[in-house]
Each structure stands twice: as C-alpha cells, then as structure tokens.
TORBA-222975 format. One line per field, with one value per residue: residue in one letter; x, y, z of N, C-alpha, C, O in turn. Coordinates in nm, 3 decimals, always signed. Example, Ala and Ser with C-alpha at 12.3 -4.5 7.8 and 13.67 -1.06 7.14 Angstrom:
2
residuo = [A,S]
nc1 = [+1.319,+1.285]
nc2 = [-0.569,-0.225]
nc3 = [+0.780,+0.708]
cac1 = [+1.230,+1.367]
cac2 = [-0.450,-0.106]
cac3 = [+0.780,+0.714]
cc1 = [+1.320,+1.290]
cc2 = [-0.330,+0.003]
cc3 = [+0.780,+0.787]
oc1 = [+1.424,+1.341]
oc2 = [-0.332,+0.114]
oc3 = [+0.846,+0.804]
//
This chain:
148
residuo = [X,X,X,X,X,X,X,X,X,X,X,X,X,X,X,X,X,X,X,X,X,X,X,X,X,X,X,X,X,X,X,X,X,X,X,X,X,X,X,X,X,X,X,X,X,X,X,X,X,X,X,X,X,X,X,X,X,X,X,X,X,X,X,X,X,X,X,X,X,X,X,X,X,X,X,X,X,X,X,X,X,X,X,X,X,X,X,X,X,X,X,X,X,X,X,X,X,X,X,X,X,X,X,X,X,X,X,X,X,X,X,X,X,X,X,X,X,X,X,X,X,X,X,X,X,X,X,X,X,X,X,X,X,X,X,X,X,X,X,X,X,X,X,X,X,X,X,X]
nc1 = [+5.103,+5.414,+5.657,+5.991,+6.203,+6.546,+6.778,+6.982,+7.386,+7.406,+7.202,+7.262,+7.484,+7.413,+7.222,+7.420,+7.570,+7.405,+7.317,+7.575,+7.651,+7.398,+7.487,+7.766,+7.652,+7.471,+7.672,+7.885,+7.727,+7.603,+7.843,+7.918,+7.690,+7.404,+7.095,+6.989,+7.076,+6.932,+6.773,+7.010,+7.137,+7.154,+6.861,+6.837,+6.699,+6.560,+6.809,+6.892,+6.929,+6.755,+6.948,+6.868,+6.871,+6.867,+6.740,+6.436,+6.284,+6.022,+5.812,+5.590,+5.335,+5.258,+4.971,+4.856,+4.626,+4.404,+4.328,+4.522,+4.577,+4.641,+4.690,+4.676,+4.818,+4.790,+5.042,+4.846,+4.653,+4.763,+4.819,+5.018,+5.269,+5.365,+5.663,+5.732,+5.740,+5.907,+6.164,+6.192,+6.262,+6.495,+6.528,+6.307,+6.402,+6.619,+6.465,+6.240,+5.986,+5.892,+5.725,+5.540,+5.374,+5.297,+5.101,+4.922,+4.828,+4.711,+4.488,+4.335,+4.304,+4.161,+3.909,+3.674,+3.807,+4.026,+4.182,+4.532,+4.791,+5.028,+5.295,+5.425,+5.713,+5.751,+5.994,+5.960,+6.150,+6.194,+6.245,+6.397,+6.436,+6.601,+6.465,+6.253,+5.988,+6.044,+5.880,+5.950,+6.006,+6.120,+5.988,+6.076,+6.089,+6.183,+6.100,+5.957,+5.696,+5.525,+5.260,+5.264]
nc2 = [+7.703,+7.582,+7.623,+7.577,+7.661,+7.818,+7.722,+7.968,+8.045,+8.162,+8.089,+7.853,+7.869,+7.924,+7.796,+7.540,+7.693,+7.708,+7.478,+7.331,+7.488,+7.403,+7.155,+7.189,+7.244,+7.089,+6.838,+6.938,+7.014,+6.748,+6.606,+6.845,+6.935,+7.022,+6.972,+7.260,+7.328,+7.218,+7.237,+7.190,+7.030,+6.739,+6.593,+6.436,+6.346,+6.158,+5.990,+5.781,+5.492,+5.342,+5.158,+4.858,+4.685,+4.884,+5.144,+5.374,+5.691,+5.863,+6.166,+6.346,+6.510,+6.605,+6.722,+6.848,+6.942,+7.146,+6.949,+6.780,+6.563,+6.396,+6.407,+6.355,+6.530,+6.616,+6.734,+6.866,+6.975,+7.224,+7.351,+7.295,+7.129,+6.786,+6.772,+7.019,+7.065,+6.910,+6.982,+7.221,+7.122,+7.157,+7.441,+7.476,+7.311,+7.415,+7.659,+7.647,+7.844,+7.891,+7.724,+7.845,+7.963,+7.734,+7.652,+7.821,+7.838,+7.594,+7.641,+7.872,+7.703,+7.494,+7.544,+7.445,+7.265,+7.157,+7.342,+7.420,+7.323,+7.271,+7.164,+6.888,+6.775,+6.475,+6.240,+5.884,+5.650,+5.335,+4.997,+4.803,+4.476,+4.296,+4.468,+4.477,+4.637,+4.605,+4.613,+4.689,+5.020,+5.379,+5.625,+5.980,+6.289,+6.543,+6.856,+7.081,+7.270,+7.499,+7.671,+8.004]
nc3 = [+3.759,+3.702,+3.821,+3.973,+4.223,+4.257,+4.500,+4.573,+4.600,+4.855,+5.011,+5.020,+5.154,+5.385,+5.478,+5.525,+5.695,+5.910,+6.023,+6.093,+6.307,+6.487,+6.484,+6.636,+6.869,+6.975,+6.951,+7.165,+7.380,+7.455,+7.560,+7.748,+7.832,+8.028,+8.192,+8.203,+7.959,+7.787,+7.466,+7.371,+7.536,+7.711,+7.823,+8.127,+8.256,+8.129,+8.027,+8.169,+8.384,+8.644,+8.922,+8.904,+9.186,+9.323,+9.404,+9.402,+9.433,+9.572,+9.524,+9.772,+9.873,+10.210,+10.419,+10.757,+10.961,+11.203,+11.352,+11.399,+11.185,+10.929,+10.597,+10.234,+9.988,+9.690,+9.412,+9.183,+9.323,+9.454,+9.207,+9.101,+8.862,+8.904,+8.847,+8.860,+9.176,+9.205,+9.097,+9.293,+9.525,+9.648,+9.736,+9.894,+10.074,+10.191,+10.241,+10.394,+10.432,+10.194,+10.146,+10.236,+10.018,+9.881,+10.027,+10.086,+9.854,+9.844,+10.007,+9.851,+9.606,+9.713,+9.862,+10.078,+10.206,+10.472,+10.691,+10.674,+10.857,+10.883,+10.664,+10.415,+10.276,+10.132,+10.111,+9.948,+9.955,+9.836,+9.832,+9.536,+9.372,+9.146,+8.926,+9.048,+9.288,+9.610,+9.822,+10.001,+10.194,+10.255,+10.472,+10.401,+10.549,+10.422,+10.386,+10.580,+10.673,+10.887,+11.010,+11.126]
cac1 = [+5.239,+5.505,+5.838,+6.129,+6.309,+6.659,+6.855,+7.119,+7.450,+7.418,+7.097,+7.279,+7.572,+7.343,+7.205,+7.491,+7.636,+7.309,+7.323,+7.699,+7.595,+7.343,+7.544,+7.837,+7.595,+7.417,+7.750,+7.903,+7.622,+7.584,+7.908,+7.972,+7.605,+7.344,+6.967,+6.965,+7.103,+6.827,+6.754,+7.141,+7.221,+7.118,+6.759,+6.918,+6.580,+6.519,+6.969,+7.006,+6.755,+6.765,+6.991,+6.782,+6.873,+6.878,+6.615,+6.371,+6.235,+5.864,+5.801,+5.453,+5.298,+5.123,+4.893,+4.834,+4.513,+4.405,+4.321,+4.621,+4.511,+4.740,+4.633,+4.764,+4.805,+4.821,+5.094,+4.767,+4.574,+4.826,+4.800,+5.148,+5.318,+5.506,+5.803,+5.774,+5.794,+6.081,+6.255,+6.149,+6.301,+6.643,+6.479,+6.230,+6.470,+6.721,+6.456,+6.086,+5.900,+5.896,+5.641,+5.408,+5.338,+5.188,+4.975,+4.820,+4.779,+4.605,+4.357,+4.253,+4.201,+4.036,+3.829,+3.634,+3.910,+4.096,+4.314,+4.634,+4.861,+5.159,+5.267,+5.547,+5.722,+5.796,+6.030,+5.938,+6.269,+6.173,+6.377,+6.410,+6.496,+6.560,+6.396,+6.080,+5.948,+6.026,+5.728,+6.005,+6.012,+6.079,+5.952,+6.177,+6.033,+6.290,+6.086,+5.837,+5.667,+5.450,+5.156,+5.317]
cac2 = [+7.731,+7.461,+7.642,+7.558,+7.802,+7.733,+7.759,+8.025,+8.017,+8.279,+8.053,+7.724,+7.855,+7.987,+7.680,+7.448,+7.720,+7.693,+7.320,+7.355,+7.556,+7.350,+7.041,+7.170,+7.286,+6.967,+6.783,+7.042,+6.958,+6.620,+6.591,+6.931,+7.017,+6.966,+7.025,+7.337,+7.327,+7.168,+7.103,+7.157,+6.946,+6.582,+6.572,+6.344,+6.237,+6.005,+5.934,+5.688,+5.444,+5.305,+5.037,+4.719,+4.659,+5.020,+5.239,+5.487,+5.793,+5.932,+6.296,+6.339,+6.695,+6.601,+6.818,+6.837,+7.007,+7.170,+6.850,+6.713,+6.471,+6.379,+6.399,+6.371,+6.697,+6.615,+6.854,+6.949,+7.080,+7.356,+7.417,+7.284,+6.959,+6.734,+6.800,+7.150,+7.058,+6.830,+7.075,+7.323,+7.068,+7.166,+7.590,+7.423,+7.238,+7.519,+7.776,+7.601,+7.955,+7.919,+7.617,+7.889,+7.980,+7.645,+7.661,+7.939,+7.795,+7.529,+7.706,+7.941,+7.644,+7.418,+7.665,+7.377,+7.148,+7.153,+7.420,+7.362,+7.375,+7.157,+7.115,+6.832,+6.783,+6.360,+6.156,+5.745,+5.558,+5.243,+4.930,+4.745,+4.348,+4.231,+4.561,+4.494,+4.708,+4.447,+4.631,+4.786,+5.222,+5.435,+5.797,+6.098,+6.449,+6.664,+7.001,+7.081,+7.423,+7.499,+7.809,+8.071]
cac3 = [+3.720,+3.750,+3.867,+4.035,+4.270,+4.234,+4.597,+4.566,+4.680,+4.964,+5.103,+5.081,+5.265,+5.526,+5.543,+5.604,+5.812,+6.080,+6.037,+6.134,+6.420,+6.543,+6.508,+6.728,+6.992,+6.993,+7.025,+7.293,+7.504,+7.469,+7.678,+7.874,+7.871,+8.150,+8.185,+8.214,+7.800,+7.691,+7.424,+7.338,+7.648,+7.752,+7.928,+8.206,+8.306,+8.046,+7.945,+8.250,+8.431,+8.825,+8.904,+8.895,+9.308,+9.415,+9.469,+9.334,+9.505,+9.481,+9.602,+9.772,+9.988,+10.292,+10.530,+10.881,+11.007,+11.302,+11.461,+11.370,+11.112,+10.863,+10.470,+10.136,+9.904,+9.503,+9.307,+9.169,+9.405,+9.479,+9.122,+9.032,+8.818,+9.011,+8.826,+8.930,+9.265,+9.247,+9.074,+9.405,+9.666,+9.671,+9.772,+10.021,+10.227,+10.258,+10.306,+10.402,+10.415,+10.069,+10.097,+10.241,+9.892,+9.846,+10.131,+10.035,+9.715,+9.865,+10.026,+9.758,+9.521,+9.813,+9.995,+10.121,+10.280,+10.614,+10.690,+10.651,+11.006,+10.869,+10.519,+10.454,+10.140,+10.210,+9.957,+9.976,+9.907,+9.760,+9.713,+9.447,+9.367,+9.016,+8.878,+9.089,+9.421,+9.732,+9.916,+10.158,+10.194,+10.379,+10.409,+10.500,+10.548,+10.346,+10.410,+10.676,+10.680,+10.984,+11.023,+11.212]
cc1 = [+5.333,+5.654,+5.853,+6.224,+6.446,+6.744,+7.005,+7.269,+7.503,+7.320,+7.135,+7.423,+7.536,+7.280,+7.284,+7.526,+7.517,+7.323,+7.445,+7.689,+7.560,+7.427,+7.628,+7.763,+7.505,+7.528,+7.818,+7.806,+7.576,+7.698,+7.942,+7.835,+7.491,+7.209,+6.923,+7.008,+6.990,+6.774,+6.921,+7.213,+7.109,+6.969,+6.791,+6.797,+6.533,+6.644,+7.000,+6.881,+6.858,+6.838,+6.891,+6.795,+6.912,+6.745,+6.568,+6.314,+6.095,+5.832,+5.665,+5.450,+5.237,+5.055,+4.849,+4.741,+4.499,+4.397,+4.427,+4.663,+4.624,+4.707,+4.720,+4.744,+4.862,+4.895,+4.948,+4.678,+4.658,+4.843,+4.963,+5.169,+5.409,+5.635,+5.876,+5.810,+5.892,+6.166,+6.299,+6.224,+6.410,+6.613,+6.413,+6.284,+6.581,+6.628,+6.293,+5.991,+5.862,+5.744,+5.515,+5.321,+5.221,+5.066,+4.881,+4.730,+4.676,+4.474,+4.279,+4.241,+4.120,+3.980,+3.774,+3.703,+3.969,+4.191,+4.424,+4.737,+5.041,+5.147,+5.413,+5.568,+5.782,+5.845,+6.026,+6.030,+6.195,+6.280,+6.339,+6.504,+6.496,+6.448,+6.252,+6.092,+5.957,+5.865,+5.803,+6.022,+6.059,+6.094,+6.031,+6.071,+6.173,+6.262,+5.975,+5.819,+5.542,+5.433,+5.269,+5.203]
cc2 = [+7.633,+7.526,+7.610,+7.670,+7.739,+7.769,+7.832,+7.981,+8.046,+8.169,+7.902,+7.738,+7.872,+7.911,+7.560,+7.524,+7.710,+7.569,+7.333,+7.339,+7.446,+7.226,+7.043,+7.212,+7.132,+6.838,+6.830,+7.007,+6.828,+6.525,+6.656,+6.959,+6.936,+6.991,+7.141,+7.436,+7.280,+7.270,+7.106,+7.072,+6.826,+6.633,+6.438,+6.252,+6.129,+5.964,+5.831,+5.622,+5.371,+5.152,+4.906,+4.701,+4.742,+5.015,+5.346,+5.577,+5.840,+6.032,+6.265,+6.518,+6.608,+6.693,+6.791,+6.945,+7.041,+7.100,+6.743,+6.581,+6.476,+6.338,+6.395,+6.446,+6.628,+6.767,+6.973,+7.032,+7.181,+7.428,+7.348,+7.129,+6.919,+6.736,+6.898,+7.188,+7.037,+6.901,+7.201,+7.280,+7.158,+7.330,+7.559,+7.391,+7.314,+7.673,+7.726,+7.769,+7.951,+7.817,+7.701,+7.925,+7.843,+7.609,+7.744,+7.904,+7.681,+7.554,+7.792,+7.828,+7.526,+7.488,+7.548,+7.275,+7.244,+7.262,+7.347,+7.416,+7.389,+7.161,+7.056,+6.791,+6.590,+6.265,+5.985,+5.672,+5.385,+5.128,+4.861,+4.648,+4.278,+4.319,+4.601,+4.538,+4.566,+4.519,+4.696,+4.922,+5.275,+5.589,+5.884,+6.232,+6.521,+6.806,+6.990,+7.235,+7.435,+7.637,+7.831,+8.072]
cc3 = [+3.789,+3.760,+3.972,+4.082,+4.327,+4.426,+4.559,+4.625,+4.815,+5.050,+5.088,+5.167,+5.370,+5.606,+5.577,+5.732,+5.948,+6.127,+6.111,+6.294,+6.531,+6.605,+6.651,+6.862,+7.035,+7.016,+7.161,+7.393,+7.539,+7.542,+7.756,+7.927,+8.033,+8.165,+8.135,+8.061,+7.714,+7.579,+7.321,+7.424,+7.715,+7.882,+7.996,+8.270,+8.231,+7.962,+8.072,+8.335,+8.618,+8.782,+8.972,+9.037,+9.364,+9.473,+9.457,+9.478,+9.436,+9.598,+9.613,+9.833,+10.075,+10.372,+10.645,+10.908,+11.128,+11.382,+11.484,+11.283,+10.984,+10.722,+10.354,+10.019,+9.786,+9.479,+9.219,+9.206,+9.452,+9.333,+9.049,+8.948,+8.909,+9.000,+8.892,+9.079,+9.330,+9.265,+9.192,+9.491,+9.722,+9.764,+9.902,+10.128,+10.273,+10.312,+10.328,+10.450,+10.331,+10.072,+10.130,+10.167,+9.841,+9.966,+10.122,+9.904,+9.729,+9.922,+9.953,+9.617,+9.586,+9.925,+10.099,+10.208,+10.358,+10.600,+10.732,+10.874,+10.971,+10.697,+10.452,+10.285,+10.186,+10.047,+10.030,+9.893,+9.918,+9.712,+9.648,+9.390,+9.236,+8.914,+8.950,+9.246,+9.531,+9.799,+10.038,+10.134,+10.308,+10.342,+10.489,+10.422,+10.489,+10.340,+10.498,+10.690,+10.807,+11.017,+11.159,+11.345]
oc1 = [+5.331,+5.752,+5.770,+6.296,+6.460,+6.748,+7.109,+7.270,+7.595,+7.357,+7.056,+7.469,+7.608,+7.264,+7.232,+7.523,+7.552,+7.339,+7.416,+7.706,+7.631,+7.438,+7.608,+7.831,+7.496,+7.492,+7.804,+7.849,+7.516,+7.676,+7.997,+7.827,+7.508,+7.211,+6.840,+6.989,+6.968,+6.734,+6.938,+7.329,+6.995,+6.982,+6.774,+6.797,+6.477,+6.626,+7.116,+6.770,+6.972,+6.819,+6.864,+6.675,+6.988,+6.676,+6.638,+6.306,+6.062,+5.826,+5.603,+5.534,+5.158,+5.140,+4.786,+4.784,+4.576,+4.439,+4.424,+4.762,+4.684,+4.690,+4.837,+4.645,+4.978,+4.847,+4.947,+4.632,+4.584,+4.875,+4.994,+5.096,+5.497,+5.717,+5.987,+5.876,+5.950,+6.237,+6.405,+6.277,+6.405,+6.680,+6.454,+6.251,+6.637,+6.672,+6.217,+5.913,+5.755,+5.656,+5.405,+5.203,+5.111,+4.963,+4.764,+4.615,+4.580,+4.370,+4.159,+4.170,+4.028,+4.004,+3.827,+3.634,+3.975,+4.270,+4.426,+4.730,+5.131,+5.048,+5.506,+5.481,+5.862,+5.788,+6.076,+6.001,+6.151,+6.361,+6.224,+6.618,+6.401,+6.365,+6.174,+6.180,+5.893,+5.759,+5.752,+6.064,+6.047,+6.156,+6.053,+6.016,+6.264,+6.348,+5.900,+5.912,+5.458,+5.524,+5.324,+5.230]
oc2 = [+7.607,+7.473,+7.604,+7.745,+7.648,+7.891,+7.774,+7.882,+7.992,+8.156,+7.821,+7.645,+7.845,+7.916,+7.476,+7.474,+7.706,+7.542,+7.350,+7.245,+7.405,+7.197,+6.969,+7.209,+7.097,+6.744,+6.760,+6.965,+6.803,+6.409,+6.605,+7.001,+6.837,+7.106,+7.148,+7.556,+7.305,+7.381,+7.037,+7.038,+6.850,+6.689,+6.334,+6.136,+6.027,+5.914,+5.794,+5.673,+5.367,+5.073,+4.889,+4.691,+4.722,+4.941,+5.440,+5.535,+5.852,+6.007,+6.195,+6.608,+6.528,+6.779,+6.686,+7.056,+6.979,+7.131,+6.649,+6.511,+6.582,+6.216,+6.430,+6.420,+6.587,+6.877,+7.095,+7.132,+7.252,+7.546,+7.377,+7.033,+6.979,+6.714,+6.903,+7.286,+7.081,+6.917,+7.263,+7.367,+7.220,+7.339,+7.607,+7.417,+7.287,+7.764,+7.793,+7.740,+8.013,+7.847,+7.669,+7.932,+7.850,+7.541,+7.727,+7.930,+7.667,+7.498,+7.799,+7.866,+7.468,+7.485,+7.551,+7.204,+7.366,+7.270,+7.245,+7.505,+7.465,+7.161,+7.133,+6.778,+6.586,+6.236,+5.962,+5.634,+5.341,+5.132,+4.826,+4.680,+4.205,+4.262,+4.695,+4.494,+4.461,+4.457,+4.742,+4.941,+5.237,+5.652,+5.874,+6.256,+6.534,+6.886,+6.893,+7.312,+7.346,+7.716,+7.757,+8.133]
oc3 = [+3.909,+3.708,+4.063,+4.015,+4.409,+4.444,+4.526,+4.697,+4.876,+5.166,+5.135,+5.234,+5.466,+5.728,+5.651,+5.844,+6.066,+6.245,+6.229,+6.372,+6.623,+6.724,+6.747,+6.965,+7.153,+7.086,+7.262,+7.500,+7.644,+7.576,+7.854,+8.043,+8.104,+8.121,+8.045,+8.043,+7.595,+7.613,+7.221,+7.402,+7.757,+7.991,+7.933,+8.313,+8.271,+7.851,+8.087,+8.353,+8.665,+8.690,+9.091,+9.063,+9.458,+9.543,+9.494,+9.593,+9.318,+9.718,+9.532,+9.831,+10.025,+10.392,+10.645,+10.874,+11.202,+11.494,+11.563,+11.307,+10.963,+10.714,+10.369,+9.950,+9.788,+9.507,+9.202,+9.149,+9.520,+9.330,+8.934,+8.970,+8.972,+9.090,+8.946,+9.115,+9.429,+9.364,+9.188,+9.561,+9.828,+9.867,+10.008,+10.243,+10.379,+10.382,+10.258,+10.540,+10.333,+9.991,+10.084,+10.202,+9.788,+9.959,+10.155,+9.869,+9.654,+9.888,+9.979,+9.524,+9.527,+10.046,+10.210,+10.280,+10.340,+10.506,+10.801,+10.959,+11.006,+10.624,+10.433,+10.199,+10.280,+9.941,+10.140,+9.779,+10.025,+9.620,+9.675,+9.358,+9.209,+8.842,+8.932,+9.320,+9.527,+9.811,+10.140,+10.019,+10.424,+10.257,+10.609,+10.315,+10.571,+10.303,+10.490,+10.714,+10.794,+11.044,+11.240,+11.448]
//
C-alpha cells in the first residue's frame, strides 16, 4: 500500500512550536548558559583552546605506602574517569576526607598492591612555546589525604 499521511495542522504547529522551543534554549545558553546546561549551554571544554605560550594542566593520583614509596594511581584503578576526578578537585581540596573514598576504592579493586598511607591528588603545570611543551613543569599537590 502506497499512502501518504498528510501532516495536520495541530502536528505542524506542534512541531514548529518545539523547534521554537528548542531554538531559544539553544540560543539562551549559548550566551548565559554554562556546563552545567548542557546540552542547552556551551560544553566549554571543547569552545576555547590554551594560549599557544601559556600552559596546560594534567591531573594525576599518587600513592604513598607504608614504606614511604611514592607510586602512581590511574583514574582507573579507583574505578573512576579522569574527568570525574577533575570535576571532584574543587570538593577534595576544600574537604580531603572525601579522597578517602578513593582509597578505599583502591584497595578493594587492587587487593594485591601496597597499601595506601598517602593519597595525593597532583596537577603538572606545563609550559608551552609556540604551541609546543618546552619540557618545563611543575607539580603542585592540590589535595593530600593521609590514613588516620
């Protein structure tokens, strides 16, 4: 059977009016909005890039062991994305108890590895010459959580 279903006029006003909708929420946010609009408001992580002779930041975890040994903890081995961490900093460094959560987390998915003593959340400022890494850093601890 070869029909044609004709669009009423009730279901094409319904459809400009969502379009409408959408539109002004998709402009509205595209200058008041902010992440936390998405996807009516600008994902800011990919609307603006590093200035060519600044300087980038790269979040890491590290761990400190009973012997005092100093290691480096993947976002994944606590089970998390690194975004999710990032996004965490700002909670961590006003309240580092919170990181005990990932310590825990690291030991129940690495039974086998070092207990944890120390567990440092460390951002590596990075500069950058003509878009490219000079090879200079430097690392700041921004949260430090330490076994009671």
């Amino acid at each position: 059977m070869d029909s044609e279903l004709a669009l009423t006029r009730t279901g094409l006003v319904t459809r400009l009016g969502l379009s409408a909708i959408a539109f002004v929420l998709l402009l509205g946010g595209t200058f008041f909005g902010s992440d936390a609009d998405f996807p009516f408001g600008p994902f800011k992580m990919y609307s603006n890039r590093n200035d060519p002779n600044g300087t980038v930041r790269s979040l890491r975890l590290e761990g400190v062991n009973v012997e005092g040994e100093l290691f480096a903890i993947s976002a994944g081995d606590v089970g998390l994305r690194r975004a999710e961490l990032e996004g965490s900093l700002p909670q961590m460094k006003s309240d580092p108890k919170l990181m005990e959560v990932i310590a825990d987390r690291y030991a129940a998915n690495n039974p086998d590895a070092p207990e944890l003593t120390e567990l440092h959340v460390v951002v590596r400022i990075k500069t950058l010459k003509d878009g490219k890494e000079t090879g200079e850093f430097v690392d700041k601890i921004e949260a430090k959580w330490t076994k009671p």
